[in-house]
Every structure is written in structure tokens, then in C-alpha cells.
C-alpha positions as CSV (number, residue, x, y, z in Angstrom):
1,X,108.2,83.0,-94.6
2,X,104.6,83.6,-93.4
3,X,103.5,80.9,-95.6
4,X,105.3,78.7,-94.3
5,X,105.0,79.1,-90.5
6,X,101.3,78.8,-91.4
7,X,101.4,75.9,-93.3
8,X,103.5,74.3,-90.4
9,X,101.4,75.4,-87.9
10,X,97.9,74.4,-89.9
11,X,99.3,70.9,-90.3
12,X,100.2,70.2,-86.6
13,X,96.4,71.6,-85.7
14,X,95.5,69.0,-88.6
15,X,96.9,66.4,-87.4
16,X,96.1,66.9,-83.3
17,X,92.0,67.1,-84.8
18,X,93.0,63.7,-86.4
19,X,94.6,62.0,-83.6
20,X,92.4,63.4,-80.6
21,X,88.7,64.2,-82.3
22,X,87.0,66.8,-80.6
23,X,82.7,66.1,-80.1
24,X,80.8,68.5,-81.9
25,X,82.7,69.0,-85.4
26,X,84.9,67.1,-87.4
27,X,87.5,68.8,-90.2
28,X,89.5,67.9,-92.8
29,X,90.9,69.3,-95.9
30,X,88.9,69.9,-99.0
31,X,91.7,69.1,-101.3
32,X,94.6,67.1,-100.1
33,X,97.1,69.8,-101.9
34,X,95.6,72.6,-100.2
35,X,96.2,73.2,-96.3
36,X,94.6,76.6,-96.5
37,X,91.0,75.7,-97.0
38,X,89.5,73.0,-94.5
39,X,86.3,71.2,-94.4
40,X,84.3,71.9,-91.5
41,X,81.6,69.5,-90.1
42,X,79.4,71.0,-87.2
43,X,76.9,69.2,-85.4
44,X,73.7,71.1,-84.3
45,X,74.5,71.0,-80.3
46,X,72.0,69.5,-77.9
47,X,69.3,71.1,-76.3
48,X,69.6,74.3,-79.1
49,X,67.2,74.9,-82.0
50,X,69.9,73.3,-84.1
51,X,70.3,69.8,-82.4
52,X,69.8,66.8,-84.7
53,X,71.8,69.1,-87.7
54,X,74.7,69.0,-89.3
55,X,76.2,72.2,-90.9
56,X,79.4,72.1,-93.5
57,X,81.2,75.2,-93.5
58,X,84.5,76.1,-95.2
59,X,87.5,77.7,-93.3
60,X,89.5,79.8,-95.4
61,X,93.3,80.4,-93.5
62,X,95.2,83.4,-95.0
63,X,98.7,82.8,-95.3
64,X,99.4,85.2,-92.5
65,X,97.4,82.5,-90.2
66,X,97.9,82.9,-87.1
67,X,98.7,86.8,-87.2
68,X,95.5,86.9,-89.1
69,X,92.4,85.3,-88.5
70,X,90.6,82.6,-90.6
71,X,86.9,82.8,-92.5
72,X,84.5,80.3,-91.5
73,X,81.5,80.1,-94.1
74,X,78.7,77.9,-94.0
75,X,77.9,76.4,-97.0
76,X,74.8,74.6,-95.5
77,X,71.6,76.9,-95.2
78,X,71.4,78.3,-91.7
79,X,69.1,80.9,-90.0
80,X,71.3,82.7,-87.1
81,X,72.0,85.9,-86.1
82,X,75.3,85.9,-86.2
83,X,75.7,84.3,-89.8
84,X,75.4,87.0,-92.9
85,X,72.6,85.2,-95.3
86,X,75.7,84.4,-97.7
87,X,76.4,81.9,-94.8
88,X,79.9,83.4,-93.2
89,X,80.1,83.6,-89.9
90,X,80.2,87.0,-88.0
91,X,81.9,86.4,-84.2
92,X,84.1,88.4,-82.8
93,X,87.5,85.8,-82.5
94,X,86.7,86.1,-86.3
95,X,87.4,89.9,-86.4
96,X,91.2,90.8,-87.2
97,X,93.2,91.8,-84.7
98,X,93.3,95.0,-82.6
99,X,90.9,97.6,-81.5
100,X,87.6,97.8,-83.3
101,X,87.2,101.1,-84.9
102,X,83.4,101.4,-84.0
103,X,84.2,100.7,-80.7
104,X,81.9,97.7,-79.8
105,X,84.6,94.8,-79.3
106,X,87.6,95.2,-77.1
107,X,90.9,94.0,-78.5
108,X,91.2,90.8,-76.0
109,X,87.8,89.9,-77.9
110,X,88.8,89.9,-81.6
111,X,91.2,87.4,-82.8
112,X,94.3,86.3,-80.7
113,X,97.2,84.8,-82.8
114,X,96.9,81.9,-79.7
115,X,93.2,80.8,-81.4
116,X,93.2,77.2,-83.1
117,X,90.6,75.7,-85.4
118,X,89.7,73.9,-81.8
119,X,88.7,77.4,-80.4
120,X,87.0,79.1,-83.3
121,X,85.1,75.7,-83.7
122,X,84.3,75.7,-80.3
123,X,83.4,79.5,-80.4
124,X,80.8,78.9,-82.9
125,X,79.0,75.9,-81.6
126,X,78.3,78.4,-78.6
127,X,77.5,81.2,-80.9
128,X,74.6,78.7,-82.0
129,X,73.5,77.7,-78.2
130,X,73.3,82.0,-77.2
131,X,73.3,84.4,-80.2
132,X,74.5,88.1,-79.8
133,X,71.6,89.8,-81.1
134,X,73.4,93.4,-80.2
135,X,75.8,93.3,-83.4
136,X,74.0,91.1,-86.2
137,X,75.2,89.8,-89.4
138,X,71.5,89.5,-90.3
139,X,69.5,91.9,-89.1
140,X,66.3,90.2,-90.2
141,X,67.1,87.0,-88.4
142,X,68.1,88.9,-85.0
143,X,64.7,91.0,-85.0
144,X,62.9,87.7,-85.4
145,X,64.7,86.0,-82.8
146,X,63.6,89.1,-80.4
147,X,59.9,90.0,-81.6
148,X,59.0,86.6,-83.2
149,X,60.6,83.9,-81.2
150,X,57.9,81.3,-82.5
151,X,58.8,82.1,-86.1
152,X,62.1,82.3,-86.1
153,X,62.0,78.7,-84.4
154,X,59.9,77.4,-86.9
155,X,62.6,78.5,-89.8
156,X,65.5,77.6,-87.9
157,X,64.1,73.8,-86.9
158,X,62.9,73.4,-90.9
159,X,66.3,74.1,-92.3
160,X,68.0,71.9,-89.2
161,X,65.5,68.7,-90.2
162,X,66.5,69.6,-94.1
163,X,70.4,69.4,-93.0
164,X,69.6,65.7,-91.6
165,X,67.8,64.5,-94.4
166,X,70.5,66.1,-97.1
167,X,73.0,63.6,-95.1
């Protein structure tokens, strides 16, 4: 029953991407038989250290999407804060549902069964334009960002260039 409300409701969000594009990331499915992993194309967004890039990710839907929230996981190189150096993506809409047990998010912050792709997408293009350097997925990319700005813009702007040339 889950599995199918979530394949129902994965194919409608599918098909509204389709139909009305959104700037800033494209998706589509990695394998036509498979509605639970998508393809995720995000562009760097303007005026960030990661304009002029372009970052695939995967999305990985559990079959008790929406109850349960998604994985997004880059499998382009990227240097962020909020982005474990296996690439997936730490934000808080990503964090299952309910209180967190070390107290840092609130509930409303964490994921809402009302979340689309649309939303999470549009989440982490703003998790690239400000990243939350409080709760890090890696730690050594969140101290450079505070004690090394100049470094950690060099890095970041290398593997954005490398992203456009790999296109």
C-alpha cells in the first residue's frame, strides 16, 4: 500500500518537473523501470562559489515516501559544509521526521510529509548560496570555510570549473 501511494505520488511530482521545468535543476529517472531513484541535475547558482557548475546527484525515495524523507547524494565532487565527503547531503528537510534526539532541529524543521523534489531541490540550491556551519557534515570543510575563507574558495571554485569541463 505504501508503495504504491509513493509510486503514485513520485510520478505526478515527475511529471509536473516535466511539464513546468523549474531553473536551477533538472531530474529525471535513472532507469525508466525505477521511480524510486531519480537523476538530479543542479546548477551551481549565481553569484555563489558554485556558479558556472553543474552537480549530478542521486535521490533515493524509500517506499514510505512521503512519510519518509528521500536521500539526495552527490555523485559529482563537491566541497560544502553541509555535504559528508561521500557526497550526501546533510540538511535538515532531509532528517526523518519528528523531534531531533540531540535537540538541535525543531520538528517543523526536519522533514514534512508536504516536501516535493521541488522543495528539497530548492532547499539545497540555498544550502549552497549560505552554508550552516553550526551542524556539519564535514567538519573539515566547515572550519575552512570559518578560519580559511581564501582556501576553502580556492577548492570549492577548482572542483566547480572541473564540473564544467566534465560536461
Amino acid at each position: 500500500m505504501a508503495t504504491e501511494h509513493a509510486t503514485l505520488l513520485l510520478n505526478k511530482q515527475l511529471k509536473e518537473l516535466t511539464k513546468h521545468p523549474v531553473e536551477g535543476f533538472s531530474a529525471g529517472l535513472v532507469d525508466d523501470n525505477n521511480i524510486f531513484e531519480w537523476e538530479i541535475m543542479i546548477m551551481g547558482p549565481r553569484d555563489t562559489l558554485y556558479e558556472g557548475g553543474f552537480f549530478r546527484a542521486i535521490m533515493t525515495f524509500p517506499p514510505e515516501y512521503p512519510l519518509l524523507p528521500p536521500k539526495l547524494c552527490f555523485t559529482t565532487d563537491i566541497y560544502h559544509p553541509n555535504v559528508y565527503p561521500n557526497g550526501e547531503v546533510c540538511i535538515s528537510i532531509l532528517h526523518p521526521p519528528g523531534e531531533d534526539k540531540y535537540g538541535y532541529e525543531q520538528a517543523s524543521e526536519r522533514w514534512l510529509p508536504v516536501h516535493t523534489v521541488e522543495t528539497i531541490l530548492i532547499s539545497v540550491i540555498s544550502m549552497l548560496s549560505s552554508p550552516n556551519d553550526e551542524s556539519p557534515a564535514n567538519i573539515e570543510a566547515a572550519k575552512e570555510w570559518r578560519n580559511d575563507y581564501s582556501s576553502y574558495k580556492k577548492k570549492v571554485q577548482r572542483l566547480t570549473r572541473r564540473t564544467a569541463e566534465d560536461m
